[in-house]
Structure formats: C-alpha cells, structure tokens
KOLSE-470195 format. One line per 2 residues: number of its first residue (from 1); for each residue x, y, z of C-alpha. Coordinates in pm, 1 decimal. Example, Ala and Ser with C-alpha at 12.3 -4.5 7.8 and 13.67 -1.06 7.14 Angstrom:
<recs>
1 = 1230.0/-450.0/780.0 ~ 1367.0/-106.0/714.0 .
</recs>
This chain:
<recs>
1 = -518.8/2492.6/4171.6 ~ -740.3/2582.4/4471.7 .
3 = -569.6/2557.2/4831.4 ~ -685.8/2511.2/5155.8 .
5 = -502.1/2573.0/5492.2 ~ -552.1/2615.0/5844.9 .
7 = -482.9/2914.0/6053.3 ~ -235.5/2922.6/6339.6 .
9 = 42.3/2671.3/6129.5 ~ 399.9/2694.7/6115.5 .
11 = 587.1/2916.4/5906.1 ~ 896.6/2786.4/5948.8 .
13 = 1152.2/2925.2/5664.5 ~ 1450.9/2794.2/5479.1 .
15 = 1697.2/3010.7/5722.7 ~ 1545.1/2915.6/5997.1 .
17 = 1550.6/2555.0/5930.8 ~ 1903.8/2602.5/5867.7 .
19 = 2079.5/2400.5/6165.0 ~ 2450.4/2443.6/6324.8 .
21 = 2662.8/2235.0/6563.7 ~ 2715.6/2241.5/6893.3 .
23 = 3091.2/2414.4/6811.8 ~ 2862.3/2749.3/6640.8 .
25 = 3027.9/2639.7/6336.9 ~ 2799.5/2566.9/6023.3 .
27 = 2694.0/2139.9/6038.8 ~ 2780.9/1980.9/5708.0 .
29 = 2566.1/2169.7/5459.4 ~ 2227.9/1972.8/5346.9 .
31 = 1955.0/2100.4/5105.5 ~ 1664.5/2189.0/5320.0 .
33 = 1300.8/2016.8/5138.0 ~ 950.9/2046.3/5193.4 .
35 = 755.1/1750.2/5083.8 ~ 390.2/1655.0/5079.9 .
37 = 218.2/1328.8/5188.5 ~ -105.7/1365.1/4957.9 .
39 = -347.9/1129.8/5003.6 ~ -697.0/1082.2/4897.3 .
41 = -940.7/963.0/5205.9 ~ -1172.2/668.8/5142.9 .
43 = -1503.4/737.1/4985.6 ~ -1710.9/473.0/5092.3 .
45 = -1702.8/239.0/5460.3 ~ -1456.5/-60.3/5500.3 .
47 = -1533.7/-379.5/5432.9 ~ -1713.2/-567.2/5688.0 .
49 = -1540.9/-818.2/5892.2 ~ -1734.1/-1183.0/5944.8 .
51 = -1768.8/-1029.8/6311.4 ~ -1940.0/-722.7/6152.4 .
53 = -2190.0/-908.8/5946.4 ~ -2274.1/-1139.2/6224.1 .
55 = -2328.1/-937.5/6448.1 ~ -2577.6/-687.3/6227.2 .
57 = -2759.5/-1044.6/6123.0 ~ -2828.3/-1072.2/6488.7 .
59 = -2961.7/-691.7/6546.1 ~ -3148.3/-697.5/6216.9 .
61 = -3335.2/-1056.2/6326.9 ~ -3329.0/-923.8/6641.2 .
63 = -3524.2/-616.6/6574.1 ~ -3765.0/-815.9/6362.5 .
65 = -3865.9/-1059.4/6631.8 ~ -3930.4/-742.4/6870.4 .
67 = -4108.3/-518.9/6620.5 ~ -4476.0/-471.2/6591.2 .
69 = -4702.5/-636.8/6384.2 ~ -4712.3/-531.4/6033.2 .
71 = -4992.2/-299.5/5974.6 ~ -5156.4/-461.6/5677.7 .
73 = -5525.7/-329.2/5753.5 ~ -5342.5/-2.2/5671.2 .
75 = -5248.8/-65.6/5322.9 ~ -5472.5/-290.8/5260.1 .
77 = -5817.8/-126.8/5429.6 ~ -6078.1/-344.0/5563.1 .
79 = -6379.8/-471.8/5305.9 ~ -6194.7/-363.0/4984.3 .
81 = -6081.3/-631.4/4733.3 ~ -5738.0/-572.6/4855.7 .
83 = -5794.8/-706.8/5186.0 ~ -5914.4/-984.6/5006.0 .
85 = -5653.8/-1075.9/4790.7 ~ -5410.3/-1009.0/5107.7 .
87 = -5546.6/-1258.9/5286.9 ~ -5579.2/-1519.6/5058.1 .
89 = -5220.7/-1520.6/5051.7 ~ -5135.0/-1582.6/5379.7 .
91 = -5009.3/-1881.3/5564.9 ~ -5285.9/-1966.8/5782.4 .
93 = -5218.0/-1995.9/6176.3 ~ -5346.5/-2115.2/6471.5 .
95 = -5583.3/-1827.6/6659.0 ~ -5611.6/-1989.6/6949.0 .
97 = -5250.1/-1971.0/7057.1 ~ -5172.0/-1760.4/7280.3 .
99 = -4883.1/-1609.6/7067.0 ~ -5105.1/-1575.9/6744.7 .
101 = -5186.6/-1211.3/6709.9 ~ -5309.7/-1069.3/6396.8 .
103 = -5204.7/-1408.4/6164.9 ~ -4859.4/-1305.9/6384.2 .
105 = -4637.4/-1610.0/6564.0 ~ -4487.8/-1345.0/6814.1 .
107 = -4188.6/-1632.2/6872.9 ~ -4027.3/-1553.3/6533.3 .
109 = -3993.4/-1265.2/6273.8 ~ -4296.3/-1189.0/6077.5 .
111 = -4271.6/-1286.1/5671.7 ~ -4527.7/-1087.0/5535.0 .
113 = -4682.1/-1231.4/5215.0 ~ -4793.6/-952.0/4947.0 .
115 = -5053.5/-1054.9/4683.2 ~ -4930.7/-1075.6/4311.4 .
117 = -4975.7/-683.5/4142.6 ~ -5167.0/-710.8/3813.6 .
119 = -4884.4/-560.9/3531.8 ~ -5127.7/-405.8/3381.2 .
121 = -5245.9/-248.2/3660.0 ~ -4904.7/-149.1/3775.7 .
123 = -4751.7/267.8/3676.0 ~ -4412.5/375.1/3618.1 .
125 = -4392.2/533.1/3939.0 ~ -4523.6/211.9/4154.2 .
127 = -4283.1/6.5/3902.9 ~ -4053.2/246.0/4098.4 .
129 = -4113.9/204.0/4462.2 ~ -4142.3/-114.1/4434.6 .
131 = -3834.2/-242.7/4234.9 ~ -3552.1/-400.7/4434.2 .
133 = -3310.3/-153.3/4578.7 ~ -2944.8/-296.1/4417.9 .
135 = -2662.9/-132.7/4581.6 ~ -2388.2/-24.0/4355.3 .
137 = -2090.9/-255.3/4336.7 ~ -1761.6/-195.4/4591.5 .
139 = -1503.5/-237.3/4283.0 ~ -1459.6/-27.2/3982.8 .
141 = -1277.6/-104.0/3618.1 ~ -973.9/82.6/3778.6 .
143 = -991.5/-201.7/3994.6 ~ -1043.0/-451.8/3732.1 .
145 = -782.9/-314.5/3568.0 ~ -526.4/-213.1/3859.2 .
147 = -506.5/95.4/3684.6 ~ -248.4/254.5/4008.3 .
149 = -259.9/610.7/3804.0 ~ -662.0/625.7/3901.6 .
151 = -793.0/780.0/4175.7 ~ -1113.7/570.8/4127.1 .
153 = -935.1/240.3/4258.8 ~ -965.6/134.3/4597.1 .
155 = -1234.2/301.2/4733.6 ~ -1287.8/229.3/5119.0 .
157 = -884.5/275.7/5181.3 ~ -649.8/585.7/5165.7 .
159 = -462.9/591.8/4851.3 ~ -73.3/804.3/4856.2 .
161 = 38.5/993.8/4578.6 ~ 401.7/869.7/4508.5 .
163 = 628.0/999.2/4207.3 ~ 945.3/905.4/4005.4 .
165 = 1177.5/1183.2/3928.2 ~ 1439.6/1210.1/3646.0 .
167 = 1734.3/1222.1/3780.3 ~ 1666.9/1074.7/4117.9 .
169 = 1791.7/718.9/4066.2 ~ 1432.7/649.8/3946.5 .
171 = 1300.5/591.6/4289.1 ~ 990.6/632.4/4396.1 .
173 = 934.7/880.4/4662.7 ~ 662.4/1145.5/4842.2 .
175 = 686.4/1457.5/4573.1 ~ 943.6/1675.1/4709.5 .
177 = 1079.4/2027.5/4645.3 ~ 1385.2/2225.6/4807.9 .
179 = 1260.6/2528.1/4967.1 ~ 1337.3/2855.8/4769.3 .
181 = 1473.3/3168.1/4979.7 ~ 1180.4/3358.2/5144.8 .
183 = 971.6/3055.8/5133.1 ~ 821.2/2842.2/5392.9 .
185 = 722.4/2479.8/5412.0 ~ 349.6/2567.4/5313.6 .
187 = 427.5/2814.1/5035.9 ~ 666.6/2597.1/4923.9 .
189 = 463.1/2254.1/4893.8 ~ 166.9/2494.5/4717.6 .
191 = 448.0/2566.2/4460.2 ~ 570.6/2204.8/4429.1 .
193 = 195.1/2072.9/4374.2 ~ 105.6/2299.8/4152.0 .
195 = 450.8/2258.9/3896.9 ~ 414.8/1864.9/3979.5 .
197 = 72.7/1822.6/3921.3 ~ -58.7/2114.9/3744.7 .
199 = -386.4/2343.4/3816.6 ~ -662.7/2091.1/3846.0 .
201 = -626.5/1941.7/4138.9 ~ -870.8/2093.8/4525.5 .
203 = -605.4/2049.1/4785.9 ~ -614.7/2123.4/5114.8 .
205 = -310.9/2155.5/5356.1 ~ -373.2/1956.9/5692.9 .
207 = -119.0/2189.1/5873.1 ~ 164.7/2357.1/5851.6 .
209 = 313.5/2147.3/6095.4 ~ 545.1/1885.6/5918.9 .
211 = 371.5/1490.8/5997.6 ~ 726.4/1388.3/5908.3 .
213 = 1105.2/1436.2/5874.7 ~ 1336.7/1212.5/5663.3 .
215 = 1699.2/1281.6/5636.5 ~ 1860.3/1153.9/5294.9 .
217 = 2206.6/1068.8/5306.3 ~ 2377.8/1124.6/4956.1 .
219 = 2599.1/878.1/4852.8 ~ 2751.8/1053.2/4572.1 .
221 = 3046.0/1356.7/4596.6 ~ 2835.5/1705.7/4524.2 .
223 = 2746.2/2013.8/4650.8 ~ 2509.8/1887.1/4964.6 .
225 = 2602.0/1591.6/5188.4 ~ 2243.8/1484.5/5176.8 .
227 = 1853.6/1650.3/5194.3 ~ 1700.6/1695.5/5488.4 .
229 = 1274.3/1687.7/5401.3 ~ 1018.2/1804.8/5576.6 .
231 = 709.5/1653.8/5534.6 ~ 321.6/1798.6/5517.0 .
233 = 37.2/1640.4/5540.2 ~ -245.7/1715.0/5234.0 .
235 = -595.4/1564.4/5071.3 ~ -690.3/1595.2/4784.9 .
237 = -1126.5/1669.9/4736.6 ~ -1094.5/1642.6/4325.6 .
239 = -964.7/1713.8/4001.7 ~ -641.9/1459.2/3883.9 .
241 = -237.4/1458.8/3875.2 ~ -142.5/1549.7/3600.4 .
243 = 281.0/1534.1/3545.1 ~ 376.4/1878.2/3402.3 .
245 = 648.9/1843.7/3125.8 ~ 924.4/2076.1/3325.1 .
247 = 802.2/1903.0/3639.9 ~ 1046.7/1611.0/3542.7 .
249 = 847.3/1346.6/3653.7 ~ 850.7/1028.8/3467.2 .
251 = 581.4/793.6/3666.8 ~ 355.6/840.8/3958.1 .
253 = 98.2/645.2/4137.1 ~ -192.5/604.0/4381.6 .
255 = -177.8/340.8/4609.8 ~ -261.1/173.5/4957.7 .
257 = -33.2/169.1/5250.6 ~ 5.5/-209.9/5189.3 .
259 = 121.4/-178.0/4821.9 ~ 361.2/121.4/4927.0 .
261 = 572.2/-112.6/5118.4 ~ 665.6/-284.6/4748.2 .
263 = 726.6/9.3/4579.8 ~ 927.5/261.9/4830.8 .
265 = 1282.1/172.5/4897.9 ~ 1340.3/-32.8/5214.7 .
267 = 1473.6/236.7/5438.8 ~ 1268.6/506.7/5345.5 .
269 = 951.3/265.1/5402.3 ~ 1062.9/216.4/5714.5 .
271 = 1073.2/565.7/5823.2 ~ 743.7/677.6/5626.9 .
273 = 530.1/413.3/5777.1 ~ 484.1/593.8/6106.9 .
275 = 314.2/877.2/5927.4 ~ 13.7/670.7/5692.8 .
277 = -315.5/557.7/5800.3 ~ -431.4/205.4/5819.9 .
279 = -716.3/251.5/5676.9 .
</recs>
C-alpha cells in the first residue's frame, strides 16, 4: 500500500499521549487509539440547484443575444454550391429593418439553420464532429444497485469508510487501532490500513494532526475503563478495501454523511459529525 504524508505533522506517541491527574497520580487507565477518517472526495461537480440552472439559462441566452453574427460566409464561401444550399434554408427576414444584419434579428438569439448533409457524401471522421455530444450519465449500477461496499456509488459527494469489528458489539465505527509502543498516530494508522484493508489501496495522510478525538466509555469490567481515539484524517486516490482475514472485520461500507447518521450509534454520530464534509 502506497502512503502519502505531509511534512511538519505531529508525532505524538503512545507515552506521550499517556495523561495523569491533577493529584500526579496515574488517571484511570484507558487504551490510547489512533483511528482514521478515510474518505474518498467526489469525482465529478454537485448537482445543480434550480437556482444554478436558471441562472446559467440566463448567461447562456444571454451570451447568445450579445454574440456576433454567425460567420456562415466562412464555412460556407461565397459562389460555391454550399452557399447555395445554405441559403435556401434560411428563414427569410426583413432587410430593411434596422436590426436585420446579415439574415440576423439582433433583438433575439440567432438559430442558425444548416442544410441537410448528403450520407453519402458524409466520412467517418465528419460522422464524428458532427454527432451529438451525450454526456455520460451522473448514476452508476452501484447506484442502481446501492451496492454501499463500492466506491463507484455516489459520485459528486464524499463517501466514509466505516467497519464492523468482531468482537466490538458489532457496531459500526471509523477503523481503529490501539497504538503499539514506539509508535505514533501516523505510523500507527499506516499499520491499521494496511492489516484492515490490505496492500491495494493509494492513501494519503491529510496530517498528522488528529481532525478528531472520541473518548469511549466501557461499560463492561476489564482491563481499561474505556479507549480514548485519536482520529486522522485520510483519502483514498485508488485501488479497493479489501477485509484481511486476521483483520477481524466482518462488514464495512462507503457511504455519505447523510446515510452515516443511520448507521453509527447515536452518541458517537453526534460527536463525529463535526469532523465530515457536507459535500
């Protein structure tokens, strides 16, 4: 798995995240985690809003109405049978108005007219520059499908990588690790990824500076009174998650901030929220 990171982060270590109380004596002890907030950016531009559209209408007929005449003696050059069959074509005006230029109403946009090609006529390459430009669509079939595993879903939001660990209550939760001695939160979350998610998968670390700290209360009698995880922020450029058997993870998923809110438990939605984008 290929890493990216920035210079100048944090490198902020297990003992040194280690905190004490006010008396010098040790706090109640908690496992000390670094976690990762991996998200994949949106590949294409949002969805326009009726505003959007409206307003663009108004530019595009805007600019038409102030543009010059189309310069059909151009591509179609005076005395050839071109210009004739261009002409023939078009609506006929009134010269004598003052706003008639060139066949032209200069009041409104100008509709030009083109003369029917002959097929036979017509090459593959022409074929070519002519045909309609058809944009691709917006959905995909992981759309159509709401296939949440895909990174191919969704495309003009910011899809979250979520997991659900053995072991864990089955809850779904940011990936997670605890933080091995002589490790830092970076070197650490590297580690996690790459057991988690195995070795094809571009990541790059946003900083070593954590986006976000959750404490976990245990409710259980063990060891630790609870986890206390540090959170880093991450995107993924390509490759795919793919759960490693020792990794322990049962179930993971991409999704929107929106559709996080049903899946995350209420209280740790609540204090992840803060840290996603909108978009």
């Amino acid at each position: 798995m290929f890493f990216l990171r920035r210079s100048l982060a944090t490198s902020a270590t297990a003992d040194a995240l280690a905190i004490e109380s006010d008396s010098g004596s040790p706090a109640k002890e908690f496992k000390i985690m670094s976690g990762v907030i991996l998200s994949r950016p949106p590949i294409i531009t949002p969805e326009q809003t009726a505003f959007s559209k409206a307003y663009y209408h108004y530019q595009s007929e805007l600019y038409k109405r102030m543009s010059w005449t189309f310069p059909y003696w151009f591509y179609y050059p005076k005395g050839t049978l071109a210009e004739n069959e261009y002409t023939r074509v078009q609506p006929k005006l009134n010269e004598k108005d003052p706003d008639v230029l060139f066949n032209r109403d200069r009041n409104s946009k100008q509709d030009v007219v083109f003369p029917p090609r002959s097929v036979q006529r017509e090459t593959e390459e022409s074929a070519r520059i002519y045909a309609k430009i058809v944009p691709n669509p917006r959905t995909t079939i992981a759309d159509e499908e709401n296939n949440i595993r895909s990174l191919e879903r969704k495309l003009d939001r910011t899809l979250y990588l979520i997991v659900k660990r053995d072991g864990e209550s089955l809850e779904w939760s940011f990936p997670a690790t605890t933080i091995e001695s002589g490790e830092n939160l970076e070197s650490s979350s590297t580690r996690m990824l790459a057991q988690y998610g195995g070795e094809d998968m571009n990541i790059f670390l946003v900083s070593g500076t954590p986006a976000l700290y959750y404490k976990d209360v245990y409710e259980s009698d063990g060891k630790y009174e609870g986890a206390k995880i540090f959170y880093l922020k991450s995107r993924i450029f390509n490759g795919l998650f793919k759960p490693q058997k020792e990794s322990g993870i049962v179930d993971y998923a991409w999704l929107t901030k929106e559709e996080l809110s049903s899946y995350l438990d209420k209280q740790y939605w609540r204090k992840v929220a803060g840290a996603l984008s909108k978009q």
